[in-house]
C-alpha positions as CSV (number, residue, x, y, z in Angstrom):
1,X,-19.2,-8.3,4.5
2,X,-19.6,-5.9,7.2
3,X,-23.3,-5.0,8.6
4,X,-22.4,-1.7,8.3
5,X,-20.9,-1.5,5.1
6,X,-23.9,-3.7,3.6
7,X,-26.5,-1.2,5.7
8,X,-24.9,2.1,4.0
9,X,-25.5,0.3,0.5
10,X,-29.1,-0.7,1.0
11,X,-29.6,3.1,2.7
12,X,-28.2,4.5,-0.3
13,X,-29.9,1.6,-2.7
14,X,-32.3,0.0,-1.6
15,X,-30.8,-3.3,-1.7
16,X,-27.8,-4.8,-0.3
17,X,-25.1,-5.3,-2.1
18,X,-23.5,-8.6,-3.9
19,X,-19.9,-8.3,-2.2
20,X,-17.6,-5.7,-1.0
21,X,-13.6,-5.2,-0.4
22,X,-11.6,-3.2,1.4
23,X,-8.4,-1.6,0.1
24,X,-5.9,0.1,2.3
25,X,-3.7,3.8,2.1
26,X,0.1,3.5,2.2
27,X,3.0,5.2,4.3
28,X,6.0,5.5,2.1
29,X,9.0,4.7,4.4
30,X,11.5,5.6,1.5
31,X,11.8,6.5,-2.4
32,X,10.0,9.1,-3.3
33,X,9.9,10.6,-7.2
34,X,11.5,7.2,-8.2
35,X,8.4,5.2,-9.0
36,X,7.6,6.9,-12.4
37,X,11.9,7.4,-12.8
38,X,12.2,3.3,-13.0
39,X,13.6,3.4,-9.7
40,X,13.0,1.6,-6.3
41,X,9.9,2.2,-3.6
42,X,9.6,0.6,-0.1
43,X,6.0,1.6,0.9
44,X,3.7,-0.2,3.7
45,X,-0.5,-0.4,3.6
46,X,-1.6,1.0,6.4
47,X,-4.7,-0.1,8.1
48,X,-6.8,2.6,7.7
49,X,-8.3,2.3,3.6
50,X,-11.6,2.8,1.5
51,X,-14.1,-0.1,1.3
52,X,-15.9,-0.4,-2.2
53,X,-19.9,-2.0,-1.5
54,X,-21.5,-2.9,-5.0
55,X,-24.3,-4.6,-7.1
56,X,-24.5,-5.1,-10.3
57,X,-27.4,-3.6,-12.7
58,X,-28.7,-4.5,-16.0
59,X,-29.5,-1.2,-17.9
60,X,-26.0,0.3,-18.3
61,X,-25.8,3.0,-15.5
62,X,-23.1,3.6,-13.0
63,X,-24.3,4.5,-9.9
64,X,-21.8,5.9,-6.7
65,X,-21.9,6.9,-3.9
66,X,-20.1,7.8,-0.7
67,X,-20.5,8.1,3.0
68,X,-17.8,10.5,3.4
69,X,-20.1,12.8,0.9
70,X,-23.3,12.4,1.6
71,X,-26.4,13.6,-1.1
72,X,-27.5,10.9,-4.1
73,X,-25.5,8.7,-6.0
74,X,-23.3,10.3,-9.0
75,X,-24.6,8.7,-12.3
76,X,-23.5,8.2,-15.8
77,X,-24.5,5.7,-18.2
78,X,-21.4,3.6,-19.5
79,X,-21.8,4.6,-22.7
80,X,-21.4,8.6,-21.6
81,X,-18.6,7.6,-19.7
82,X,-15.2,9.8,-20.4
83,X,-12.1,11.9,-18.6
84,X,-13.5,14.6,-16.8
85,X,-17.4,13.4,-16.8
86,X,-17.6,12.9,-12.9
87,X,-15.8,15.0,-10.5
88,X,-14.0,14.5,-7.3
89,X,-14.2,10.6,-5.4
90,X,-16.6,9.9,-7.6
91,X,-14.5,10.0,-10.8
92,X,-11.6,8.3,-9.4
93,X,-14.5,5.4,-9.1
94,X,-15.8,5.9,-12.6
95,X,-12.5,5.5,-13.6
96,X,-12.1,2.4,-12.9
97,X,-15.4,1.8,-14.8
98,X,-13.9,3.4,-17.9
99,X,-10.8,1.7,-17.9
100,X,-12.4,-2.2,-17.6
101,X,-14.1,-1.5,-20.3
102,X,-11.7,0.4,-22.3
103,X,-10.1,-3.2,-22.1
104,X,-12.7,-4.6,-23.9
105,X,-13.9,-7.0,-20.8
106,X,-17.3,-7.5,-20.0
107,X,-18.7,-4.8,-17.9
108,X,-22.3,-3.6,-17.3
109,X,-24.0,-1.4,-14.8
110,X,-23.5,-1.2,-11.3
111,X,-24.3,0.6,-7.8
112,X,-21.2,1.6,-5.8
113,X,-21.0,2.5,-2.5
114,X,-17.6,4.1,-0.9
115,X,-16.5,4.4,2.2
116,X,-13.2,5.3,4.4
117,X,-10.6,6.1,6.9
118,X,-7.8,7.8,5.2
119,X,-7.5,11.3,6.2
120,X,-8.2,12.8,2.8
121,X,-5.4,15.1,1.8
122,X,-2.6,14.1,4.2
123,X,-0.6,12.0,1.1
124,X,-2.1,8.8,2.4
125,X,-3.2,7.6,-0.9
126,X,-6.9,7.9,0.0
127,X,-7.2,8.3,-4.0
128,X,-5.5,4.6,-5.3
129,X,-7.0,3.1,-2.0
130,X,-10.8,4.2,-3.5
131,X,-9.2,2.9,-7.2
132,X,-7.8,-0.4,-5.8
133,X,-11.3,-1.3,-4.0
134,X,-13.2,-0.6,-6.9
135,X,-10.9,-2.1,-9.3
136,X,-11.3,-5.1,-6.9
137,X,-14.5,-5.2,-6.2
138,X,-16.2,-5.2,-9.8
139,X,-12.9,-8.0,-10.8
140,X,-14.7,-10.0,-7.8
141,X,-18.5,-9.0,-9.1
142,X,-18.0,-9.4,-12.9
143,X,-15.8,-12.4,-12.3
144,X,-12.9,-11.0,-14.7
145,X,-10.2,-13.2,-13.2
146,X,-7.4,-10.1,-13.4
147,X,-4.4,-10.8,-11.6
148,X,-2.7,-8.2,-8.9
149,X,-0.4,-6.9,-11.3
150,X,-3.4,-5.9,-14.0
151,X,-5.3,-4.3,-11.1
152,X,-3.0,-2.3,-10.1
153,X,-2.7,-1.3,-14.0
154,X,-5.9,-0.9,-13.9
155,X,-6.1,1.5,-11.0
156,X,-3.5,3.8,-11.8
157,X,-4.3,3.8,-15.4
158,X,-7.9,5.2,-14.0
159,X,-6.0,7.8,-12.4
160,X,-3.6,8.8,-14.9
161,X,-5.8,8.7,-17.8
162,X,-9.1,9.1,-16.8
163,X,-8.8,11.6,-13.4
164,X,-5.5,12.8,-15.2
165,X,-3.0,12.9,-11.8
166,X,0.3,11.5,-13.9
167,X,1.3,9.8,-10.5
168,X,3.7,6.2,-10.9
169,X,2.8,3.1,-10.0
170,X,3.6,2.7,-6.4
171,X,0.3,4.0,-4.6
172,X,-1.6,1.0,-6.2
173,X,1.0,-1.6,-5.2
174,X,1.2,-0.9,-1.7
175,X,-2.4,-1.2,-1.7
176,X,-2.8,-4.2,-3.7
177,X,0.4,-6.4,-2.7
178,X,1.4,-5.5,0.6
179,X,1.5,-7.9,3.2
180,X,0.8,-7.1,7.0
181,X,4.4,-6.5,9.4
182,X,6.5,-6.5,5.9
183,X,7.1,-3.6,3.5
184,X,7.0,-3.8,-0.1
185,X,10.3,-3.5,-1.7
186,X,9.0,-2.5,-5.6
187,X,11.0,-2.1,-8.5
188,X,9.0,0.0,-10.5
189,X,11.4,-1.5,-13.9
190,X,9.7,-5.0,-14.1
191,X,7.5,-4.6,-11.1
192,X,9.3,-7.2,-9.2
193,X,8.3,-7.7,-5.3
194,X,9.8,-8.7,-2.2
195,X,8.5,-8.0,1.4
196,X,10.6,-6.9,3.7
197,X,9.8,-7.8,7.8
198,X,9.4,-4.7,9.4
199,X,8.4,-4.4,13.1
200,X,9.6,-1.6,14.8
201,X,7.0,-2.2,17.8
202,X,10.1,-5.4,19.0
203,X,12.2,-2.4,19.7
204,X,10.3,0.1,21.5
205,X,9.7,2.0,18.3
206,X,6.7,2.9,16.2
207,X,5.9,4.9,13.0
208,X,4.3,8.0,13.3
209,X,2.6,10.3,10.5
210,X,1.9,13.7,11.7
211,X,-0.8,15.2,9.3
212,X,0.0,18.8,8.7
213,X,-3.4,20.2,7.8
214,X,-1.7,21.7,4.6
215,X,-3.8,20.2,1.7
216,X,-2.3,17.9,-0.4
217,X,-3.1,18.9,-4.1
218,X,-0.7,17.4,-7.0
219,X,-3.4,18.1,-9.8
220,X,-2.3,21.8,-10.2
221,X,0.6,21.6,-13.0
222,X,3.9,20.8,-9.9
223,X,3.5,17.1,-10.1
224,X,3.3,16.7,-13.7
225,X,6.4,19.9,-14.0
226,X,8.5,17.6,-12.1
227,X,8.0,14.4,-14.8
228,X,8.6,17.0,-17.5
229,X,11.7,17.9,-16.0
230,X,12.9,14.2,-15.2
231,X,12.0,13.0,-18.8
232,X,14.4,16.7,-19.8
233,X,16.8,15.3,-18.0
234,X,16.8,11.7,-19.6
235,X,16.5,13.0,-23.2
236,X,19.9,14.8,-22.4
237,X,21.7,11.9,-20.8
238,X,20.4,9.9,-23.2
239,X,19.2,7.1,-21.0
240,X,15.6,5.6,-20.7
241,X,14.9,6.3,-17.0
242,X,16.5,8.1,-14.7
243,X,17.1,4.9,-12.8
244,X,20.1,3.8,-15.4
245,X,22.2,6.6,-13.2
246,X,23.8,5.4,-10.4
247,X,25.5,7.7,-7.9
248,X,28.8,7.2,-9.5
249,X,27.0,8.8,-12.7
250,X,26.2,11.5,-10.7
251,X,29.3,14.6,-11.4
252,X,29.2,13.8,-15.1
253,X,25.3,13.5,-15.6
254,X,25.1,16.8,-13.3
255,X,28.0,18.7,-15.3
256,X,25.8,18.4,-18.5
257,X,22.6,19.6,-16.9
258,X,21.2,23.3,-15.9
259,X,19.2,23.6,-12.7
260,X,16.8,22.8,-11.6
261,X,16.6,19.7,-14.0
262,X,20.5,19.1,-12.3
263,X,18.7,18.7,-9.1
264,X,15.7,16.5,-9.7
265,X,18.4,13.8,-11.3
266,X,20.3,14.3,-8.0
267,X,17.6,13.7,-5.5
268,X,16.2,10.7,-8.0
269,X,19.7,9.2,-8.1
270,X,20.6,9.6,-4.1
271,X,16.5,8.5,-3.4
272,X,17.4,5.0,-5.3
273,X,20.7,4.4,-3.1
274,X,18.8,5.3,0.4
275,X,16.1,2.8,-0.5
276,X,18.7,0.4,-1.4
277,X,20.4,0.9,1.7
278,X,17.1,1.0,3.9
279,X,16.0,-2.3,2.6
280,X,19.9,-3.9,3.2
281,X,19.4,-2.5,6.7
282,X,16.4,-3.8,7.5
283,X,16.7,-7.5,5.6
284,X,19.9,-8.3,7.7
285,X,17.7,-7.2,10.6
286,X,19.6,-4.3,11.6
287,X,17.7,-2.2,14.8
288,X,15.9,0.0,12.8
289,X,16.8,3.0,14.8
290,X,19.7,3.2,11.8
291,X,17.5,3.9,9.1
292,X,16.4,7.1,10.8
293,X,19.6,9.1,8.9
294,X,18.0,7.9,5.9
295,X,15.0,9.0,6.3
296,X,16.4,12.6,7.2
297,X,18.5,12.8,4.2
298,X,15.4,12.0,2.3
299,X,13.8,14.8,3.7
300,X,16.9,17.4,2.8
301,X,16.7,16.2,-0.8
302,X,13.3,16.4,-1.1
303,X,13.1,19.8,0.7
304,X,16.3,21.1,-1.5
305,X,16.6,19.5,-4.7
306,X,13.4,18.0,-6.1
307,X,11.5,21.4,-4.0
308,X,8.7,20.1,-3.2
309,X,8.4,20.3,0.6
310,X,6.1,23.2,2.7
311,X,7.2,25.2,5.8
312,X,4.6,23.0,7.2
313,X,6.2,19.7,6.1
314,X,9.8,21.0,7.4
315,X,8.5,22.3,10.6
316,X,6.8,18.9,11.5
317,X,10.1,17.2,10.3
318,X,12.6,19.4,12.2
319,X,10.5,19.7,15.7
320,X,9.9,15.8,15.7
321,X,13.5,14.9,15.5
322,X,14.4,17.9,18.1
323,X,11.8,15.3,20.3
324,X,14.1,12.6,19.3
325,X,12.9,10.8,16.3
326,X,15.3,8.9,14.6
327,X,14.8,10.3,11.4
328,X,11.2,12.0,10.0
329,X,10.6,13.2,6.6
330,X,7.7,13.7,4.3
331,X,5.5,11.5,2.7
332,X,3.8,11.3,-0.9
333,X,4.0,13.7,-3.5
334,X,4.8,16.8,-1.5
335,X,3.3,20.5,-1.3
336,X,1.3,19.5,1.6
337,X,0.3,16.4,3.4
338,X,1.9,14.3,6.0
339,X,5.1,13.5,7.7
340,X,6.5,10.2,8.3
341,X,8.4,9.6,11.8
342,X,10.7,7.0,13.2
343,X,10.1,7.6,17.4
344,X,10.3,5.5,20.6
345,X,6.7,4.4,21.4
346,X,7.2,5.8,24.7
347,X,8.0,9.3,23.3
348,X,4.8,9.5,21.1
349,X,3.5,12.2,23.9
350,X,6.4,14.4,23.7
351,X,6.7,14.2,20.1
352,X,3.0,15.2,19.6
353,X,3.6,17.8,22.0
354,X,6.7,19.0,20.4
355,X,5.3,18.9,16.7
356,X,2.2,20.9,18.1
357,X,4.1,23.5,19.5
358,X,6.7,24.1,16.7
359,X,3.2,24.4,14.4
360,X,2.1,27.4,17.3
361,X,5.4,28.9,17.2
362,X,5.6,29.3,13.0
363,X,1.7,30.2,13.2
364,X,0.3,27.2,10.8
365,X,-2.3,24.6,11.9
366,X,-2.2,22.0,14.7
367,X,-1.3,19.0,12.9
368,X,-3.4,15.5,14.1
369,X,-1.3,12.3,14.3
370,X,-1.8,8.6,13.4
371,X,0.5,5.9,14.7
372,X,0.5,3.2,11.4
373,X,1.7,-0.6,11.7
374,X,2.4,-2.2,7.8
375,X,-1.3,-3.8,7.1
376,X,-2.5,-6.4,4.3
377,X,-3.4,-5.3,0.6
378,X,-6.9,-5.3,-0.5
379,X,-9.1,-7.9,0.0
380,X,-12.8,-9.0,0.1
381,X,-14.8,-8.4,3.2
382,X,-14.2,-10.4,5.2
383,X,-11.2,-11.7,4.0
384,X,-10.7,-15.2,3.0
385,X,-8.9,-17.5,4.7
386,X,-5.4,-17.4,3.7
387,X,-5.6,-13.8,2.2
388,X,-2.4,-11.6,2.8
């Protein structure tokens, strides 16, 4: 464990902790909306994450914490613990808490401490990065023995349920089971895994987010409208998931639906085939320059048909590929946040410099950048040896 991460503890504490780990944010390259449709995700950790520092206690109270928010430790006793108890970082935490033990496995009191990287806000996944650590963490300090896949159940179920954000599952699997220079090819059906080698750095290029500085908030009804509308959309059809549709489905299923439902199965059904074809790209090691149309239409059909881009989002998008991006589009959930782009490494000046002044032109803040490589899942700090 870091010094520093085991000094914040015993500030906070007055102890040190037993152990800590460190989970990581995610980019999403491509497939987005498909992860609670069934469908198919290709995100990457980043390195940047949320490192969980804890200690066990003996009378029942949950104790947390946080650098990034300063002031004493949220409590609760276990027993008081419940959906809406503790707000903001800290609930996401207590969530975690609540759903161990909603399990029936044997948790007690503990001291958390939290601490991070992730721009908060910029659709980074700060949120399942803080669940995964946790989650994590107290596996590691309670010696539960959960495997990946029921940690990442763990985490999202905290979120869902407890937090109540009805996001899918592919913000906890980047940040579990991602290994570093790969991306995680998930099929969100049976939560099968492979890792696609991805580095763009052996041909001059590099990832770029550009963090609008419009706040990312999916816990105000849009998020959740948009599930409503897919599962619409499915009763209709009469499939499970909208993931049964394939694009040859497409003028039939569409011909039977009204907007704006007609367009969510759209964008889910084209998203699907664009990861598809990004991970055939990249897995018979095509340059990855010839993704970039893929990432643009991604954009369009996120922008147009599943509505939930910003004028901040599009402006980013459209003034980095006037700099010469090979594709750019927006990341996470939508109505705010960040903006993915594919650029030479020797163009990251011009594109910052192009992004900024497109912002100054359409009056909206100057967005701050981040250049990501794909990073390893969570881990304990320090990692073993051998860890992904």
């Amino acid at each position: 464990m870091t010094s520093a991460a085991s000094a914040a503890f015993a500030g906070v504490y007055g102890r040190p902790p037993e152990l800590a780990w460190h989970a990581p944010g995610r980019i999403n390259v491509i497939g987005e909306h498909t992860d609670y449709n069934d469908g198919f995700v290709l995100p990457a950790a980043i390195p940047q994450g949320v490192t969980a520092a804890v200690g066990a206690r003996t009378d029942g109270l949950v104790r947390i914490a946080s650098a990034q928010f300063p002031g004493p430790p949220a409590a609760v006793r276990l027993d008081d613990l419940a959906p809406g108890r503790l707000p903001g970082g800290a609930g996401y935490a207590a969530g975690v808490v609540w759903e161990l033990a909603r399990r029936g496995l044997p948790v007690t009191g503990v001291d958390i401490h939290l601490d991070g990287d992730v721009p908060q806000g910029a659709g980074l996944s700060s949120s399942a990065a803080l669940e995964c650590a946790v989650a994590g963490a107290l596996d590691d300090l309670w010696r539960l023995g959960l495997p990946p896949a029921t940690l990442v159940d763990v985490a999202r179920r905290a979120e869902n349920d407890f937090v109540g954000m009805p996001c899918g599952v592919m913000d906890q699997s980047a940040a579990l089971l991602s290994r570093a220079g790969h991306l995680l090819f998930l099929d969100t059906r049976d939560m099968t895994t492979r890792h696609v080698p991805f580095d763009p750095g052996a041909f001059g290029l590099e990832l770029l987010v550009i963090d609008t500085r419009a706040p990312h908030r999916l816990v105000d009804g849009e998020y959740a409208r948009r599930r409503r509308e897919c599962a619409e959309a499915c009763r209709i059809l009469g499939v499970s998931a909208l993931r049964d549709l394939d694009p040859g489905d497409l003028p039939a299923a569409l011909a039977r639906l009204a907007p704006p439902v007609a367009s969510r199965v759209r964008h889910v059904v084209t998203e699907n085939a664009r990861v598809l074809a990004t991970v055939a790209l990249l897995t018979e090691g095509a340059d990855p320059r010839r993704i970039g149309p893929l990432l643009d239409a991604a954009h369009r059909s996120l922008r147009d048909d599943y509505e939930v881009s910003s004028i901040e989002l599009d402006t980013a998008a459209e003034s980095a590929v006037a700099a010469g991006a090979y594709g750019a589009r927006m990341i996470g959930g939508g109505f705010g946040g960040s903006v993915l782009a594919l650029i030479d490494s020797d163009r990251r000046g011009a594109t910052k410099d192009a992004v900024r002044n497109g912002a100054a032109r359409a009056g909206l803040p100057e967005p701050a950048f981040l250049t990501v490589t794909p990073a390893a899942g969570a881990g304990p700090v320090p990692p073993r040896a051998g860890s992904a």
